[in-house]
N, C-alpha and C positions, 0 to 999 in steps of 0.2 A: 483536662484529665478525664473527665466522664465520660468524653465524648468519645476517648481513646478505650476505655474500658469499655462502654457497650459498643463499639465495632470491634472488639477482640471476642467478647464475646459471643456476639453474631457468628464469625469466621469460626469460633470454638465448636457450635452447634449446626453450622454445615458444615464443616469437618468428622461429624459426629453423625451427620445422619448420612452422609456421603458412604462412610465405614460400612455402615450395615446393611445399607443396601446394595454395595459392594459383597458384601459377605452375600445375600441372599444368591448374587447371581452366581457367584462362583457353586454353592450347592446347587444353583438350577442347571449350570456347564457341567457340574459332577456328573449330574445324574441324565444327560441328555447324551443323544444315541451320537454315533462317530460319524456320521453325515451332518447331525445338526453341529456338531464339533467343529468340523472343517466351513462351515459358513457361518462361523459365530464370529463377526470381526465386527470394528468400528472405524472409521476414518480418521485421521490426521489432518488437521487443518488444511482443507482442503485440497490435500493431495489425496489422502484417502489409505488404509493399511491394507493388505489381501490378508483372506480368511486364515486360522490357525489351521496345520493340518491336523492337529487332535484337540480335544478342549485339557488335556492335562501337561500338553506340551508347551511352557515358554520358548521365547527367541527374540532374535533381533530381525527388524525391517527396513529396508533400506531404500528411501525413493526418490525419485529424478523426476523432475516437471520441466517441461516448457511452457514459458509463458508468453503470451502477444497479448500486450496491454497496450492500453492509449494513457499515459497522465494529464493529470488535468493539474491547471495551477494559478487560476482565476486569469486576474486581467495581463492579458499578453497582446493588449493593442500598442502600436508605435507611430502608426502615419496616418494621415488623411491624403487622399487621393482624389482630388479636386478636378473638375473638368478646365480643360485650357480657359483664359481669361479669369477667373473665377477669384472675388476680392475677399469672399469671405469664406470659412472652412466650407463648405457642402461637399456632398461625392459620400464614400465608401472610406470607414475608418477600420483597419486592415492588423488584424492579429498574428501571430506566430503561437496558433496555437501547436501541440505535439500531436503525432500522427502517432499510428501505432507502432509498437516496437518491440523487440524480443528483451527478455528475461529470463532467470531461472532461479530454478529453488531444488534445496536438496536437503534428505530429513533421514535422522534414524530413529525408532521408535524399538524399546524393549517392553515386550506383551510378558504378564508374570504367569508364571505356569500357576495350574488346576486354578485361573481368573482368566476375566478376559479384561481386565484393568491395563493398561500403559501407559510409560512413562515416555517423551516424546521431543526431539528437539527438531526445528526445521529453520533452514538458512533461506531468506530470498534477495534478490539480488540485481539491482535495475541502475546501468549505467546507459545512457542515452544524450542524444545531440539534433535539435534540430534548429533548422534557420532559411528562413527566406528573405527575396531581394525585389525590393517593388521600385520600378522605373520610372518617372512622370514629370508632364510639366508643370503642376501647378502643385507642391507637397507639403503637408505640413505639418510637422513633427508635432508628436503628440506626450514623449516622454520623458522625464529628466523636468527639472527645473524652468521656471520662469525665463533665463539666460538662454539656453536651446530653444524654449520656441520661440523665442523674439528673436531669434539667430536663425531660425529656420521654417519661413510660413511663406506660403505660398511661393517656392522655391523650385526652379529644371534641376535636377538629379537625380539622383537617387535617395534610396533609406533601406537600412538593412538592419535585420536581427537576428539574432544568436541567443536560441537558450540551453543548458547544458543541464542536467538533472542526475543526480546520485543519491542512491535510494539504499540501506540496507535493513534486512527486517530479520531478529530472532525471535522466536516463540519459546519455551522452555513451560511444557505441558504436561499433567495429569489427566488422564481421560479415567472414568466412572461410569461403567455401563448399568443403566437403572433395569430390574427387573420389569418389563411390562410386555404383553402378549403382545403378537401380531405385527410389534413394529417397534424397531433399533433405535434405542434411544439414552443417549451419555451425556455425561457434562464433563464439565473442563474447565481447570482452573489451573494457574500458574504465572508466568510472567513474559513480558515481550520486551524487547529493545529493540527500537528504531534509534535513526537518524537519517534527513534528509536536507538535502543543499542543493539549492535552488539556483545559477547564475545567469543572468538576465545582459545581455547586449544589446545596445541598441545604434546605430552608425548614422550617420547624417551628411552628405557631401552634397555642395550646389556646383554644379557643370560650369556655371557660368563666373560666380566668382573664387571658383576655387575656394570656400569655404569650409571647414570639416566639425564636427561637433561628434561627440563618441556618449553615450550614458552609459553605466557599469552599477549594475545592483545584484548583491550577495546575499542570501540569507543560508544561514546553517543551522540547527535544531536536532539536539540529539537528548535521548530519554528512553526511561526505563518509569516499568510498573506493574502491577496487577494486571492479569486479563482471566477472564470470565466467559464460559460459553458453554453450547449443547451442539450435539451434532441427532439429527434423525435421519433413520434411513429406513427401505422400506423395500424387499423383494420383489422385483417383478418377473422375472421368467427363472425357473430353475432347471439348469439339464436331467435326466437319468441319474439316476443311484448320485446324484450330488457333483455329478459331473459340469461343471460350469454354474454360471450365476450372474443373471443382469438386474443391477440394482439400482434405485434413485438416493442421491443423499443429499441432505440441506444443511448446512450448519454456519454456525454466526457466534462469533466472539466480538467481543466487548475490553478497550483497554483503558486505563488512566494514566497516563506515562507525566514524570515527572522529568519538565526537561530543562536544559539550558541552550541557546539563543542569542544569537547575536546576527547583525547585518553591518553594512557595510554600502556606502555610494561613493563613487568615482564619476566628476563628469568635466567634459572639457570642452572648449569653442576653441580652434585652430591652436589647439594645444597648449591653449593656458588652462589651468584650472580655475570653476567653476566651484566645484562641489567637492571635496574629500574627506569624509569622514567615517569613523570606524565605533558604530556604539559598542557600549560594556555588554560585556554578558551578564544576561538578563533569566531567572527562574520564573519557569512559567508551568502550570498545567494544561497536555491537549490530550482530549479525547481522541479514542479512535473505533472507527467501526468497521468489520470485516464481515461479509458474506459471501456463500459461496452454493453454487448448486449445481450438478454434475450427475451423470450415469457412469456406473461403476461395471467392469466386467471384471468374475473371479473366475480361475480355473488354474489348474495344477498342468505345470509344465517341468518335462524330465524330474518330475521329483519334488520340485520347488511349487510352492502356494506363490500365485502372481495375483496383480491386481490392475488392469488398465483405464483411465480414467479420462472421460473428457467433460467440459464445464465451462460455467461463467461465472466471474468472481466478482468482488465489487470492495475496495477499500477506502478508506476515508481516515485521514486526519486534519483536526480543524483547526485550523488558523494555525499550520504550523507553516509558513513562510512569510515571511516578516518583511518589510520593505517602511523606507524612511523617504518623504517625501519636502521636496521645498518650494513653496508654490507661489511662497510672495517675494515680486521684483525690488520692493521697498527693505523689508527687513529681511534680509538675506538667510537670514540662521533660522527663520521661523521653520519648525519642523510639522509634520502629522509625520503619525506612525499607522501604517495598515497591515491586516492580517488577514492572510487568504488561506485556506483550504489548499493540500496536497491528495487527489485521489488517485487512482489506479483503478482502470480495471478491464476486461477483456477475457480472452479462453486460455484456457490453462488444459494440456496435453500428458497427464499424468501414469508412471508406470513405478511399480512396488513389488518388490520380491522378498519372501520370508525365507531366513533362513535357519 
């Protein structure tokens, strides 16, 4: 109970000194000229907002990203690739890691009139599939259970894998622009929900005895929580009378997501089962970390404040892909459980219209 009262308190006195220096900046947008007006903006999680066209004018902001990420999601090795003759594993032990892949995000932010404070929602969105197929004569599965590889070493066929990734990300944000000369600078605080699902294949067939052997691993993780951040940004070239605007912006949130988790194994030799089992769902805490840095271009088209944006982002949540392993031939049930890292990351093509 103490513990919970000085953390409400803490949240009480940054909420409190958030306020007033929120108020200072609004009299410092009062009282500034209608060029510094129109380039008084702050970014949106790393999509970015285009400038207000007055500083006494609220509205809504509307933005669309493309994204080309790579995810990463630890070990995604399956076979060893043994030179012909060869009695014991050596060679090149062979992954299905993800290649890059398209994504997108799309945000509305409402900026409050005579501030330059907003309030901020962004959707992102990562469905992908990839899989390779390694041919050879000497192969030797590497995933799945004790039963698979003793079912499948040093073996002519093939090996093949499948992994499939579904990713959904919300932010639901407060942005605070701090009064400080020279250079843009806000924080951020409010709440994210993820969830991500991992499904992992892996196939095994011998040429020669007609053998097949398949492994099947699921992991799902979804969760909500606090998130925490700042964005700084920083002028670099300004047009004429406020005509256009090339800027730099960095910013990095921070989440604690409370989530629930569960996984799942499937594995079979010529279609008997081996392996099938379905763990409970499971409560867990995963951190997560988001950064992002970009050049920003502002400038007023037919009327409308735009903002175009291009970047490289970098996301991270830790040990949110779960995976259940059986490794001993003798006791069959004996489990280990592992936890891998889900990141993202790659260029983000970002475009923002006020209106």
């Amino acid at each position: 109970m103490l513990r919970k009262v000085r953390i409400l308190s803490f949240l009480f006195a940054l909420g409190v000194s958030l306020l007033v220096r929120t108020a200072a900046a609004q009299e410092y947008f009062a009282h500034s000229s209608p060029v510094d007006g129109a380039l008084a903006s702050f970014d949106m999680p790393i999509a970015g907002v285009p400038p207000m066209a007055s500083a006494d004018e609220g509205g809504w902001k509307f933005s669309g990203d493309l994204l080309i990420v790579r995810p990463t999601t630890g070990d995604t090795y399956f076979v060893i690739d043994s030179p012909l003759g060869a009695t014991q594993p050596i060679g090149s032990r062979i992954n299905n890691d993800p290649l890059f892949n398209t994504a997108f995000r799309v945000g509305a932010a409402y900026e409050f009139a005579n501030s330059p404070a907003q309030f901020q929602v962004t959707w992102t969105r990562l469905d992908t599939d990839n899989s390779k197929l390694v041919t050879g004569t000497d192969l030797w599965a590497t995933a799945g259970s004790s039963d698979i590889a003793g079912a499948f070493q040093t073996y002519n066929g093939t090996a093949a894998a499948d992994l499939a990734i579904k990713h959904n990300r919300v932010d639901t944000m407060f942005t605070a622009p701090l009064c400080i000369p020279c250079i843009d600078l806000a924080l951020q605080f409010g709440f994210e929900y993820a969830d991500v699902r991992v499904q992992e294949g892996y196939f095994y067939e011998n040429s020669v005895s007609t053998a097949t052997g398949s492994v099947l691993f699921d992991s799902t993780a979804k969760g909500i929580g606090p998130e925490f951040g700042f964005i700084v940004g920083y002028d670099l070239l300004s047009g004429c009378n406020g005509d256009g605007r090339l800027s730099f912006t960095m910013n990095s949130t921070a989440s604690l997501l409370l989530a629930s988790a569960k996984t799942s194994s499937l594995q079979t030799v010529n279609n008997a089962v081996m392996v099938n089992v379905f763990d409970d769902t499971t409560s867990r805490i995963i951190p997560a970390l988001h950064i992002g840095v970009g050049l920003n271009y502002d400038k007023v088209l037919c009327g409308r404040a735009v903002r175009f944006s291009l970047g490289y982002e970098f996301n991270n949540y830790f040990d949110a892909i779960g995976r259940s392993e059986y490794p001993d031939d003798v006791a069959d049930g004996f489990t280990l459980a592992s936890y891998r890292d889900f990141g993202l990351q790659g260029l983000y093509f970002s475009s923002v219209v006020k209106f």
